[in-house]
C-alpha positions as CSV (number, residue, x, y, z in Angstrom):
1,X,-3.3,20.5,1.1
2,X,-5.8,17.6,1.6
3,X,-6.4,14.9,-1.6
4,X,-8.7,11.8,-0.9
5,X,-6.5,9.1,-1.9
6,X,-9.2,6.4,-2.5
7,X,-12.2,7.2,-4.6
8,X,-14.4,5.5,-7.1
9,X,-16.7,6.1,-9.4
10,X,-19.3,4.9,-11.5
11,X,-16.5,3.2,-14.2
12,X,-15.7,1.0,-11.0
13,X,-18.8,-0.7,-12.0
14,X,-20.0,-1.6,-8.4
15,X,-21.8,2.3,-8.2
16,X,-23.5,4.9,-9.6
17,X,-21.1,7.9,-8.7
18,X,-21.1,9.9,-11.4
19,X,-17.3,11.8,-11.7
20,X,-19.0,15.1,-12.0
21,X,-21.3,14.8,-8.7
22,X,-18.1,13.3,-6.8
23,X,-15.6,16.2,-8.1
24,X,-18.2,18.8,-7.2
25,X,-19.1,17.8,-3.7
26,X,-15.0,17.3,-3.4
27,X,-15.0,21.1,-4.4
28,X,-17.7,22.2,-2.4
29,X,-15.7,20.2,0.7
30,X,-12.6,22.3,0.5
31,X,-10.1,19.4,-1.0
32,X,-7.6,20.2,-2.8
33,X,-7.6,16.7,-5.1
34,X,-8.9,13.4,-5.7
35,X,-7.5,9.9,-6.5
36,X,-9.5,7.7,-8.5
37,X,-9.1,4.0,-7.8
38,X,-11.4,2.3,-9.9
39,X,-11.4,-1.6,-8.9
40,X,-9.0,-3.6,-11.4
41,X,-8.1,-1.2,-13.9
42,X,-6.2,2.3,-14.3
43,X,-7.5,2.6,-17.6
44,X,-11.2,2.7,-16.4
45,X,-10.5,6.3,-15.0
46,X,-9.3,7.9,-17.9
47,X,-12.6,9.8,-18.3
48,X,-12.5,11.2,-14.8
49,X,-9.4,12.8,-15.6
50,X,-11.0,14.9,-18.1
51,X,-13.8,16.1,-16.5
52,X,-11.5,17.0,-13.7
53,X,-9.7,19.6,-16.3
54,X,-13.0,20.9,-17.5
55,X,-13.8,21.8,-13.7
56,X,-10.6,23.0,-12.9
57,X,-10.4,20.3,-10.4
58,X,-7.0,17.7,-9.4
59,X,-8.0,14.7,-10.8
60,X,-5.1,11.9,-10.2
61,X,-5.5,8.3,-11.1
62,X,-4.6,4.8,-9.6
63,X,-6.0,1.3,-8.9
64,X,-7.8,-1.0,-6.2
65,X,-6.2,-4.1,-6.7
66,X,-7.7,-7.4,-4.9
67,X,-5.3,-10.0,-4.3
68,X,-5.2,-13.2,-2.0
69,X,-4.3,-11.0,1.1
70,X,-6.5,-8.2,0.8
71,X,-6.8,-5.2,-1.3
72,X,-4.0,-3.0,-2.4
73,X,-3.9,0.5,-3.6
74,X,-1.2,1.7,-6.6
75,X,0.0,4.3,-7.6
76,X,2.0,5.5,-10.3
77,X,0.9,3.0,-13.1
78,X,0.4,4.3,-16.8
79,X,-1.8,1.7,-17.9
80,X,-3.1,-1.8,-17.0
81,X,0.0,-3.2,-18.3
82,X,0.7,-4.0,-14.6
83,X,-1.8,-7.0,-14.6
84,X,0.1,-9.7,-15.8
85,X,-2.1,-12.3,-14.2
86,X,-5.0,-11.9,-16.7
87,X,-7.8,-11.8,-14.0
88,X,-8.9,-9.1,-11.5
89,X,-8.8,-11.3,-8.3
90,X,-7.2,-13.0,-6.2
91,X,-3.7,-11.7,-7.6
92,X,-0.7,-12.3,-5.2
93,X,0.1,-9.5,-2.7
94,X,3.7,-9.7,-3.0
95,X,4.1,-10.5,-6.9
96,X,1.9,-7.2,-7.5
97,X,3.9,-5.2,-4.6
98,X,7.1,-6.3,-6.5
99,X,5.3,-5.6,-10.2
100,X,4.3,-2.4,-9.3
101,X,7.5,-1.1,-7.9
102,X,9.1,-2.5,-11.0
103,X,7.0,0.0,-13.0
104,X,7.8,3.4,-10.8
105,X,5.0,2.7,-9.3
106,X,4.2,2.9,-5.1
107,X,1.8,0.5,-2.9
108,X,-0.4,1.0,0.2
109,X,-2.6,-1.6,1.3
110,X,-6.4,-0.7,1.9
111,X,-8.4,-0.6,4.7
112,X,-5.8,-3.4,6.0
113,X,-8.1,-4.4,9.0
114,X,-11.4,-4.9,7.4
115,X,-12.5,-8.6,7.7
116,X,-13.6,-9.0,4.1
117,X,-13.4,-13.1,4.3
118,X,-10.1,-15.2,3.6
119,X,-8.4,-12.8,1.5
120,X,-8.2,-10.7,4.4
121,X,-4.4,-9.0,5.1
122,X,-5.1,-8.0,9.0
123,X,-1.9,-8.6,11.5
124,X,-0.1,-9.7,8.2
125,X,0.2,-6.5,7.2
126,X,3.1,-6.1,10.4
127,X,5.2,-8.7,8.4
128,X,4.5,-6.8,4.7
129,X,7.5,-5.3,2.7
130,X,8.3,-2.7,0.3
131,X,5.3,-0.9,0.9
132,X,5.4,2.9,0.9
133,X,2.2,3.7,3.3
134,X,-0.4,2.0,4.8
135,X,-3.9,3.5,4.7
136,X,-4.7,4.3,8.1
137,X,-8.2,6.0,7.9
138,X,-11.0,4.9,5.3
139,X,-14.0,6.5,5.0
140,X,-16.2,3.1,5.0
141,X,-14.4,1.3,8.1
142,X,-15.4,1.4,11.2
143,X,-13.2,3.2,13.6
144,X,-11.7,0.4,15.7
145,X,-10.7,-1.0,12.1
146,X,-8.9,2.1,11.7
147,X,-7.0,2.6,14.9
148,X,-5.5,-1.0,13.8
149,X,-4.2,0.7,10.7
150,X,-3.4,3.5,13.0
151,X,-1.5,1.4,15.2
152,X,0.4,-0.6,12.8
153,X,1.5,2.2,10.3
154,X,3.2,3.9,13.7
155,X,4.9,0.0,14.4
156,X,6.0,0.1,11.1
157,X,7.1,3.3,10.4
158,X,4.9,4.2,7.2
159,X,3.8,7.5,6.1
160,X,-0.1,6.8,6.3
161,X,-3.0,7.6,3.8
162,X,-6.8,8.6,4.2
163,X,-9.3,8.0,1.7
164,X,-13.1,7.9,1.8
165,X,-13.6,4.7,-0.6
166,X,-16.5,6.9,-1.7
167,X,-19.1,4.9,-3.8
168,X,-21.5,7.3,-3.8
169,X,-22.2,11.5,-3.2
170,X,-22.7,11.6,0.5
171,X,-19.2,9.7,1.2
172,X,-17.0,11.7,-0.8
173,X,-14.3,13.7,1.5
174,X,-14.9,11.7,5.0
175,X,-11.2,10.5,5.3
176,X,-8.5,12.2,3.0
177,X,-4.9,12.9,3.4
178,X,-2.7,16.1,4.3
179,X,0.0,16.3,2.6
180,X,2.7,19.1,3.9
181,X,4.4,19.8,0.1
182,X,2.9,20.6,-2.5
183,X,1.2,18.2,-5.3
184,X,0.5,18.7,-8.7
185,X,0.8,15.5,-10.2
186,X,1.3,11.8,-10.0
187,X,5.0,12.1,-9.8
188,X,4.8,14.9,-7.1
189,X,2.4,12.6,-5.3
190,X,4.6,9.7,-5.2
191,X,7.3,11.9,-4.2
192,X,5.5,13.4,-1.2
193,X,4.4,10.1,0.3
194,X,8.1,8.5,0.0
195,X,9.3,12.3,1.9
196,X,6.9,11.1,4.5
197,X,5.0,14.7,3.6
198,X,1.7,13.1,4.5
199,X,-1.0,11.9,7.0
200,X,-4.2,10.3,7.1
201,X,-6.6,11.8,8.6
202,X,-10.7,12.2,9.2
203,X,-11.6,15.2,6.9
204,X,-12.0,18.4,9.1
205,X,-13.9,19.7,6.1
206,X,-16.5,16.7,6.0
207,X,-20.1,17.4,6.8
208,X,-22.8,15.0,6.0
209,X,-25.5,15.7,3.7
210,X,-26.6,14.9,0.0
C-alpha cells in the first residue's frame, strides 16, 4: 500500500490547501493514506482527521518540527505535549529526538539535504541517532537532494520514507511511501517502519495536473 508521509495543509498556516481538495486528489491518485504534518503542532490537524472519516479516506496525523539542525518529522504524538520548549523553532535536534521517543513516539528527519540556511542537518545526518527512518524522497527537493538522502539512509541502514511536502493541489502524491504490511493506524504505522516494511519512493501513480 502507498501513504504520503509528509503533507500539509491549510491549518499549517504557510498555504491554502484545503484538506478536502488534498484527500480527493490523494484518492483520485491511487494512495492508500495520508500523513498530515502540519508545521509545529499535532493538534493543528485534528480537523483533517475528520474529513478523512467522512470521505472514507486514511487520514493519520504527525508533525514538522524545525529545530537548530534541520527539520524533523514525528510520529506517534497525542498532542503538543511534546513541545516543552514553548516556541516553534529552533528546538534542539537531539532533545526532541530523545522527547519524542520518550512519548512512543518515532523520528525521521526531512528532506535532510536541503540547504535551508544554518539550521541545515546535511552530512550531519550520517552522525544522527535513534532515528527510525530517514526521508529519502520529498516531493519539493530536487533530485540530487534526494539521492543524498538516498545514499545516506543505505550508509545507515534506515528504513526510508517518501512524502510530497504537498502545500498545494498539484503536489499532493509526487513522492509517497510503500509499505509491504498493512496499515491502519498510527500504531500499525510505527510498527511497519521499525519492521523495515517500507520504502520511499517517487509515486508511480503521480501525474501532473490541477
Amino acid at each position: 500500500m502507498w501513504i504520503d508521509t509528509h503533507c500539509h495543509t491549510k491549518y499549517s498556516y504557510d498555504n491554502w490547501l484545503e484538506p478536502l481538495d488534498l484527500i480527493r486528489r490523494a484518492k483520485a491518485l491511487g494512495l492508500d493514506g495520508s500523513v498530515i504534518t502540519e508545521h509545529y503542532s499535532y493538534e493543528a490537524s485534528a480537523p483533517v482527521e475528520q474529513v478523512g472519516r467522512d470521505e472514507g479516506y486514511l487520514i493519520l496525523r504527525g508533525v514538522e518540527i524545525a529545530t537548530d539542525r534541520g527539520h524533523l518529522l514525528a510520529y506517534g504524538v497525542e498532542d503538543d505535549g511534546w513541545n516543552l520548549w514553548g516556541r516553534d523553532s529552533y528546538l534542539p535536534l537531539e532533545e526532541v529526538i530523545e522527547r519524542i521517543n520518550d512519548l512512543g513516539g518515532i523520528c525521521a528527519p526531512a528532506h535532510p539535504f536541503r540547504n535551508v540556511g544554518l539550521a541545515s542537518l546535511m552530512e550531519g545526518l550520517l552522525d544522527l541517532k535513534d532515528i527510525a527512518a530517514v526521508e529519502s524522497h520529498n516531493g519539493v527537493n530536487a533530485d540530487s537532494d534526494n539521492d543524498l538522502a538516498i545514499s545516506a539512509s543505505s550508509h545507515l541502514g534506515l528504513p526510508t520514507l517518501g512524502g510530497s511536502d504537498c502545500h498545494k493541489t498539484v503536489a499532493v502524491g509526487r513522492c509517497a511511501t510503500e509499505f509491504s504490511q498493512p496499515v491502519h493506524d498510527m500504531a500499525s504505522f510505527i510498527a511497519a517502519v521499525k519492521a523495515g516494511a517500507c520504502r520511499g519512493a517517487y509515486y508511480p501513480g503521480y501525474r501532473a495536473g490541477t
